[in-house]
SEPADO-262271 format. One record per atom (N, C-alpha, C, CB): x, y, z; residue in three letters. Coordinates in steps of 0.05 Angstrom, whole numbers, padded with zeros to 5 digits, always signed. Glycine has a CB too. Example, Ala and Ser with C-alpha at 12.3 -4.5 7.8 and 13.67 -1.06 7.14 Angstrom:
residues 2
+00264-00114+00156ALA/+00246-00090+00156ALA/+00264-00066+00156ALA/+00226-00089+00181ALA/+00257-00045+00142SER/+00273-00021+00143SER/+00258+00001+00157SER/+00282-00012+00114SER/
end
This chain:
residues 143
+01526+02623+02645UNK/+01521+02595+02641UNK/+01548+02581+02637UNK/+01502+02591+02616UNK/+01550+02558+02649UNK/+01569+02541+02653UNK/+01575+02523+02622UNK/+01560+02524+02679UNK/+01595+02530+02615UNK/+01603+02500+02591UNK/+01609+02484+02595UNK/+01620+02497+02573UNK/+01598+02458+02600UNK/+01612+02438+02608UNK/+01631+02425+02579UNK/+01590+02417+02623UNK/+01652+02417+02583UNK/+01677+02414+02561UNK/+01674+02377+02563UNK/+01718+02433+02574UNK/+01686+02370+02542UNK/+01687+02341+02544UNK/+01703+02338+02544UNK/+01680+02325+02531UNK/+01723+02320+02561UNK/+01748+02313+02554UNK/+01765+02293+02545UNK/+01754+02315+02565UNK/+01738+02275+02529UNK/+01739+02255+02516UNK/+01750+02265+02488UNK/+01712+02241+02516UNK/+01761+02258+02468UNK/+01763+02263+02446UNK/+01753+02246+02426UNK/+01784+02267+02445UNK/+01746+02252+02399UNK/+01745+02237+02382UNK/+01766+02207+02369UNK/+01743+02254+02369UNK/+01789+02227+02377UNK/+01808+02197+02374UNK/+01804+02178+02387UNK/+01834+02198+02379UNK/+01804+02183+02416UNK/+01797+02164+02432UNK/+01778+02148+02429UNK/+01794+02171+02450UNK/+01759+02157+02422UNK/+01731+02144+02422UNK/+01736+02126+02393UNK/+01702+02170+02420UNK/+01748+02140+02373UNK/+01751+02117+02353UNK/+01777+02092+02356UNK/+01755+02132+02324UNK/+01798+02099+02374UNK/+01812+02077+02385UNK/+01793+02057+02402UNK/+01835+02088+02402UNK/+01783+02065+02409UNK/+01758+02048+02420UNK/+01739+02027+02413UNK/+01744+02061+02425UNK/+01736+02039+02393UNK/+01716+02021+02363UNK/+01739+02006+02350UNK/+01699+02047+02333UNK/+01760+02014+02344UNK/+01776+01999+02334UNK/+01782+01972+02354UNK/+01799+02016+02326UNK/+01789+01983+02368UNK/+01798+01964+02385UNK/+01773+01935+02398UNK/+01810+01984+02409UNK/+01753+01940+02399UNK/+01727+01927+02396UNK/+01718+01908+02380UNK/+01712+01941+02391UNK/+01734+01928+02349UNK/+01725+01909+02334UNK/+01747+01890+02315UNK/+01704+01924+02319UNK/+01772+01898+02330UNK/+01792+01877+02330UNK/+01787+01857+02348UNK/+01818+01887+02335UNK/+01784+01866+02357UNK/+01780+01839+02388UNK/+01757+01817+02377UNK/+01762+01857+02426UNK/+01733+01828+02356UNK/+01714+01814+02350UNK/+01723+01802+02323UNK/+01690+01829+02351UNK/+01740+01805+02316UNK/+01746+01795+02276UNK/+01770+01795+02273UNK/+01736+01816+02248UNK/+01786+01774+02280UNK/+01807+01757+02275UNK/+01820+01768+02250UNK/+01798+01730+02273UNK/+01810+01771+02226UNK/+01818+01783+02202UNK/+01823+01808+02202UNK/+01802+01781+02184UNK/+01805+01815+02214UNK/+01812+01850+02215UNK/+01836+01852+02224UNK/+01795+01870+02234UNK/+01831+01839+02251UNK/+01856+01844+02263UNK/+01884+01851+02255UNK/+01858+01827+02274UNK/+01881+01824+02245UNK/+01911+01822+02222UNK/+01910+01838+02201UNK/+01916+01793+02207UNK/+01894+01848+02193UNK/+01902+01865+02181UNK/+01907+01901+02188UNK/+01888+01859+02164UNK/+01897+01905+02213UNK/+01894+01938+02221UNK/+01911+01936+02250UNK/+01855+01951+02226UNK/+01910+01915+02259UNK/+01928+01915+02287UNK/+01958+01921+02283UNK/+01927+01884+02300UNK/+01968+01948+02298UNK/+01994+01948+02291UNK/+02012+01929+02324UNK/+02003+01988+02284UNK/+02001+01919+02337UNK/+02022+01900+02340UNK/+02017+01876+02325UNK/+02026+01892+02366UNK/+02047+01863+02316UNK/+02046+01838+02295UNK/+02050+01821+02306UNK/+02062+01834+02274UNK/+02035+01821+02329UNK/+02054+01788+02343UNK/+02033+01763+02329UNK/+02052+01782+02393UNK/+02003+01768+02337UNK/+01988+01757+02326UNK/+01983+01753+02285UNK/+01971+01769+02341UNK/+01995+01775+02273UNK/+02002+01768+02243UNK/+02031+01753+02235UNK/+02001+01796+02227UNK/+02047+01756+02252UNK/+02068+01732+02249UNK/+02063+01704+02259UNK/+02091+01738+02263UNK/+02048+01707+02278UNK/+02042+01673+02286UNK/+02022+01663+02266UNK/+02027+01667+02318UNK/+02000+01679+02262UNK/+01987+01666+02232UNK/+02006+01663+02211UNK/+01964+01684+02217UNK/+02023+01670+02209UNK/+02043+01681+02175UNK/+02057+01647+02188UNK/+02076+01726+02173UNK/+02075+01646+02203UNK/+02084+01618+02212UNK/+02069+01597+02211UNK/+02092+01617+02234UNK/+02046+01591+02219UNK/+02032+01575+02220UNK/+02020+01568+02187UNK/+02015+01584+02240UNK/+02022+01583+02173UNK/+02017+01593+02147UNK/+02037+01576+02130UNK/+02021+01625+02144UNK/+02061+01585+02130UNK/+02088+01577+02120UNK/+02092+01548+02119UNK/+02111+01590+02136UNK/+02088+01541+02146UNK/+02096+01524+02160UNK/+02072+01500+02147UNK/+02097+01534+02192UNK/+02049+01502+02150UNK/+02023+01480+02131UNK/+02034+01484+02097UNK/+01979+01497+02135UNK/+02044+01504+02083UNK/+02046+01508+02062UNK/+02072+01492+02048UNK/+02044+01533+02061UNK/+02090+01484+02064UNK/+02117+01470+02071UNK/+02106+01440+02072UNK/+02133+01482+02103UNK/+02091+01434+02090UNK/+02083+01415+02093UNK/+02066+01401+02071UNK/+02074+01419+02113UNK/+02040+01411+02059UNK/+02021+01401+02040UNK/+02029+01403+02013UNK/+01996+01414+02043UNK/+02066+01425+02009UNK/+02077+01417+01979UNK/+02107+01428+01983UNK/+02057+01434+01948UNK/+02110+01394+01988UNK/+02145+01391+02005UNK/+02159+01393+01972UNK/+02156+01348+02030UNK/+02150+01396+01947UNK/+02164+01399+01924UNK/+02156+01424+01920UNK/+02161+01379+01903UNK/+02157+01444+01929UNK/+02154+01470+01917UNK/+02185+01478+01904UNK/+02142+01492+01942UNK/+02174+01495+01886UNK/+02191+01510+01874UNK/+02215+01531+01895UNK/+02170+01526+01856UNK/+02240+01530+01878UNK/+02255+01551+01888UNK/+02241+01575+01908UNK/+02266+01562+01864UNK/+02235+01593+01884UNK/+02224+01606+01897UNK/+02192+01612+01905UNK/+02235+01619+01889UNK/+02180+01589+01903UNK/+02168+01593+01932UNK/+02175+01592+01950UNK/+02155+01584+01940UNK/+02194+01573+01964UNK/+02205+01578+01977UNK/+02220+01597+01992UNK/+02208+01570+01972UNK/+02227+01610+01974UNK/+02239+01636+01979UNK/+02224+01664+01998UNK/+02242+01645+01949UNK/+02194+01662+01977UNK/+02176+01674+01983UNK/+02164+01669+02011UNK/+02161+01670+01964UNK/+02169+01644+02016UNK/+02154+01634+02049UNK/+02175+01643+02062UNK/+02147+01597+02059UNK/+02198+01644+02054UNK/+02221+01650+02076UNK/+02219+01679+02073UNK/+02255+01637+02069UNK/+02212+01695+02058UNK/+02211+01726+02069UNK/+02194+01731+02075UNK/+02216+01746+02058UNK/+02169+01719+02085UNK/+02143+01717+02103UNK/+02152+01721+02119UNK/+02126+01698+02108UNK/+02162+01704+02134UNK/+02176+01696+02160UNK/+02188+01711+02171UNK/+02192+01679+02159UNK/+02217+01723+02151UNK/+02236+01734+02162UNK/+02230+01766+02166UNK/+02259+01728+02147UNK/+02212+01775+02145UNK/+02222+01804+02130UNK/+02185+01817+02148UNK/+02227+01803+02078UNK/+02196+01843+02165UNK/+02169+01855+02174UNK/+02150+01868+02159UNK/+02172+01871+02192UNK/+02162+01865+02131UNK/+02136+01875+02108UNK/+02110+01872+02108UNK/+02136+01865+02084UNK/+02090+01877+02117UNK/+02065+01866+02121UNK/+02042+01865+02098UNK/+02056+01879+02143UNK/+02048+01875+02075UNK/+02039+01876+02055UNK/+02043+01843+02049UNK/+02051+01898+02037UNK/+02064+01841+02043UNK/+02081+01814+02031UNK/+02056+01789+02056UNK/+02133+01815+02042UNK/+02058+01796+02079UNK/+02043+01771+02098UNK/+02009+01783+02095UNK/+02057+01771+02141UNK/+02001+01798+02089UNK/+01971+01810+02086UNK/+01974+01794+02054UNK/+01966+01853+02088UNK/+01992+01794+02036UNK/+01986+01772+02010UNK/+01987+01743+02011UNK/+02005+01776+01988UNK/+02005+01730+02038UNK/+01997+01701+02034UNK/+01973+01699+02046UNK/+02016+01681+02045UNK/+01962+01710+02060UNK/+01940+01703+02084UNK/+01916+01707+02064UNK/+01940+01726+02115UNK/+01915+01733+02049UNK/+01895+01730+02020UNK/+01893+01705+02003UNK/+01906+01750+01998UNK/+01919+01702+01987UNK/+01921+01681+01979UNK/+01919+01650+01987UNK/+01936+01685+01974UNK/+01920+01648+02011UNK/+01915+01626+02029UNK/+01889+01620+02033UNK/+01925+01629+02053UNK/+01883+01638+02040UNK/+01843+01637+02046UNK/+01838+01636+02020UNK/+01821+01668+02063UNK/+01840+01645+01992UNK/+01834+01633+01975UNK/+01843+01609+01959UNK/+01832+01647+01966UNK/+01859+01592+01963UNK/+01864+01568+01949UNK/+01860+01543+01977UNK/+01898+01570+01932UNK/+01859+01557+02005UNK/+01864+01529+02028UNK/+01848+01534+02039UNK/+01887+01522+02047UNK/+01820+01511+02053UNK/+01802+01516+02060UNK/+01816+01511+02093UNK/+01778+01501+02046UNK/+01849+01494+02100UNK/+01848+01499+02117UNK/+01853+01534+02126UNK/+01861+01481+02123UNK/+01859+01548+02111UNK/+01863+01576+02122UNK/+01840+01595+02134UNK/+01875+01591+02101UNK/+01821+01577+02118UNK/+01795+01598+02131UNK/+01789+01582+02152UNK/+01767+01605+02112UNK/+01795+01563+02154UNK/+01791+01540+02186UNK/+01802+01544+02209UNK/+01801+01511+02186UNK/+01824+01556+02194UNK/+01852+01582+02226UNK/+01839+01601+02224UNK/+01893+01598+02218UNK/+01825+01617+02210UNK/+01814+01647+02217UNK/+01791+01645+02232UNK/+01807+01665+02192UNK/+01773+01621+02221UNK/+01747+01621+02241UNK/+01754+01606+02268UNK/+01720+01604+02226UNK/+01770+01600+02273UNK/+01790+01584+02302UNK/+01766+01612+02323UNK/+01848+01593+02302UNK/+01771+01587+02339UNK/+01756+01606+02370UNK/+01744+01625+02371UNK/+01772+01616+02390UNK/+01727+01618+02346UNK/+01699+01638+02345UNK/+01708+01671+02340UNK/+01680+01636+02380UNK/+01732+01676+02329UNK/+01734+01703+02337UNK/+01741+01717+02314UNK/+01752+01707+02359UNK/+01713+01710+02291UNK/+01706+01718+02259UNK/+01685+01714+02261UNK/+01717+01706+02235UNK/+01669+01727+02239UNK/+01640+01724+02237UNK/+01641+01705+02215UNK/+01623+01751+02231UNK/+01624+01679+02217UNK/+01641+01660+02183UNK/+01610+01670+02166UNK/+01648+01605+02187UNK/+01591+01684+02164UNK/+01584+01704+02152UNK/+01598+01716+02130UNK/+01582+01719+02166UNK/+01610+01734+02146UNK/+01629+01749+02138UNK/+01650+01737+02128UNK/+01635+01763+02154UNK/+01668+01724+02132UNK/+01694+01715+02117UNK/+01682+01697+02096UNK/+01718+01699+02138UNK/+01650+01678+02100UNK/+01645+01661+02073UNK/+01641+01675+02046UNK/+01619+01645+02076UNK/+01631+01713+02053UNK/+01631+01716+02035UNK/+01647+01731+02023UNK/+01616+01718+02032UNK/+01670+01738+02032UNK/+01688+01750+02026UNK/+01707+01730+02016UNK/+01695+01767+02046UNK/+01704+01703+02021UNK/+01725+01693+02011UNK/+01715+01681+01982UNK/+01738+01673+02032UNK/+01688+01670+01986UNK/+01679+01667+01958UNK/+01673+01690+01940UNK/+01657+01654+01958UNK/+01669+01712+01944UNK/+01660+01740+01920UNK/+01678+01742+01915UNK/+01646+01770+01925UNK/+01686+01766+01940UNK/+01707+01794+01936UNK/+01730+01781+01930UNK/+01713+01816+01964UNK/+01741+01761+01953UNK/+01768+01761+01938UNK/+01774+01743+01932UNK/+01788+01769+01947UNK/+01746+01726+01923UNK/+01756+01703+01898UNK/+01764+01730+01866UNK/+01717+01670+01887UNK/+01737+01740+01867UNK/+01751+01757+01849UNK/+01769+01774+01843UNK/+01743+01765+01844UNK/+01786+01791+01866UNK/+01813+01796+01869UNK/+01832+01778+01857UNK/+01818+01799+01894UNK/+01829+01752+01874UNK/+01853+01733+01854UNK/+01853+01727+01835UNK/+01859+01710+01858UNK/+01828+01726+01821UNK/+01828+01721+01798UNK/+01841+01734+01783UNK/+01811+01720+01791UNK/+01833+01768+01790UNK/+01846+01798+01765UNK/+01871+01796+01779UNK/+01829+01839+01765UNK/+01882+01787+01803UNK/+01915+01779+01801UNK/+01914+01758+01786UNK/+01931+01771+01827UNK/+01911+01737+01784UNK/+01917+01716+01761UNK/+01921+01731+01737UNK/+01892+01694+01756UNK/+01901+01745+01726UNK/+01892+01758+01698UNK/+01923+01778+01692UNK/+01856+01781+01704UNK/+01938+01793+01715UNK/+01957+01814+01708UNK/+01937+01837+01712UNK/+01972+01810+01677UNK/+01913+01836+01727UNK/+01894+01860+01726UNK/+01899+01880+01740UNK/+01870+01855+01732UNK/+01926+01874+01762UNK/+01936+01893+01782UNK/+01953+01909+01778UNK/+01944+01884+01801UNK/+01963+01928+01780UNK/+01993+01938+01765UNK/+02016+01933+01795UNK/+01991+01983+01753UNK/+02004+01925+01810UNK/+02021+01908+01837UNK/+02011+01896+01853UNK/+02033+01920+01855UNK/+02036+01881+01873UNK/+02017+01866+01894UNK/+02004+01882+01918UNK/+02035+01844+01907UNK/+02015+01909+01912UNK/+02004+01931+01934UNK/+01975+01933+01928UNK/+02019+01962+01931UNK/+01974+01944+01902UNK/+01950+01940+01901UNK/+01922+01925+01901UNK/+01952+01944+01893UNK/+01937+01898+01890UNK/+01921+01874+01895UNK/+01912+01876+01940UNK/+01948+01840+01879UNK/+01929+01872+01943UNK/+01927+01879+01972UNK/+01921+01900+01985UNK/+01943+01874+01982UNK/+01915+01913+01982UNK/+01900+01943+01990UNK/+01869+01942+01984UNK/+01913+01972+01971UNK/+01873+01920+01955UNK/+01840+01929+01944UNK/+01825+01904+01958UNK/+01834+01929+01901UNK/+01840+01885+01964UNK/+01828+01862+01980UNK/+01816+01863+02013UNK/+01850+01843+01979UNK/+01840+01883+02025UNK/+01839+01897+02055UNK/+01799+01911+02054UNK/+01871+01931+02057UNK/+01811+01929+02028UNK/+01787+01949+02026UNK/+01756+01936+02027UNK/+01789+01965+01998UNK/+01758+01913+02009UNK/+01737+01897+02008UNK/+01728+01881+02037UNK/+01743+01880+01986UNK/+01743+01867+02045UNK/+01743+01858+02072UNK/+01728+01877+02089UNK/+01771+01854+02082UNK/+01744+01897+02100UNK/+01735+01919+02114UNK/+01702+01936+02106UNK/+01759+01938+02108UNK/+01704+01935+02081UNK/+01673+01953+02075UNK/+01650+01933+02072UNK/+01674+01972+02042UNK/+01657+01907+02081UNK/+01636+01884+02092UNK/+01621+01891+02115UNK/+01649+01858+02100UNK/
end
């Protein structure tokens, strides 16, 4: 008797799903997509309204928008884009842009999960911003 072998793999098949369901959720994206072309142009576009709607910001905020920009840390741009969707309703107005989020999904993630994330960052409830941002990713994702 003949074995027929597959020569599909499992990886493949889950690059596959991934890739599916980047293509379908804008958020995800930015957050699991390892090319950044698309999380730097949000992060700019980001900076750039945040510059604009509080032209008296502090030193360092400033600072902080400028190593958005500059620095390929993606933790640091996965925290304004958190933080953004929670204090600017235009930010969730760029994520649901051209239909390509479920606003389902991001309404309630931005009002539960990680209204309450910011909050226990407000609180000092994080012992970092890694973590604050990992536990926010996590939540997002297990939606």
């Amino acid at each position: 008797m003949a074995v027929v072998q597959d020569t599909k793999h499992l990886y493949t098949d889950m690059q596959e799903i991934e890739q599916k369901r980047m293509e379908s959720d804008y958020l995800y994206s930015l957050f699991m997509n390892m090319d950044v072309s698309e999380l730097n142009k949000t992060c700019k576009f980001f900076t750039k309204k945040l510059r604009e709607n509080y032209p008296n910001m502090s030193p360092r905020f400033s600072s902080i928008l400028y190593s958005v920009e500059k620095e390929s840390n993606r933790l640091i741009k996965h925290s304004l884009i958190l933080f953004a969707l929670y204090q600017e309703p235009w930010a969730v107005e760029y994520i649901l842009k051209d239909e390509k989020s479920d606003p389902e999904k991001i309404s309630r993630f931005v009002q539960k999960d990680l209204k309450q994330a910011c909050e226990q960052l407000l609180k000092g409830a994080f012992t970092s911003m890694q973590s604050y941002v990992e536990d926010a990713r996590w939540s997002y994702v297990m939606i």
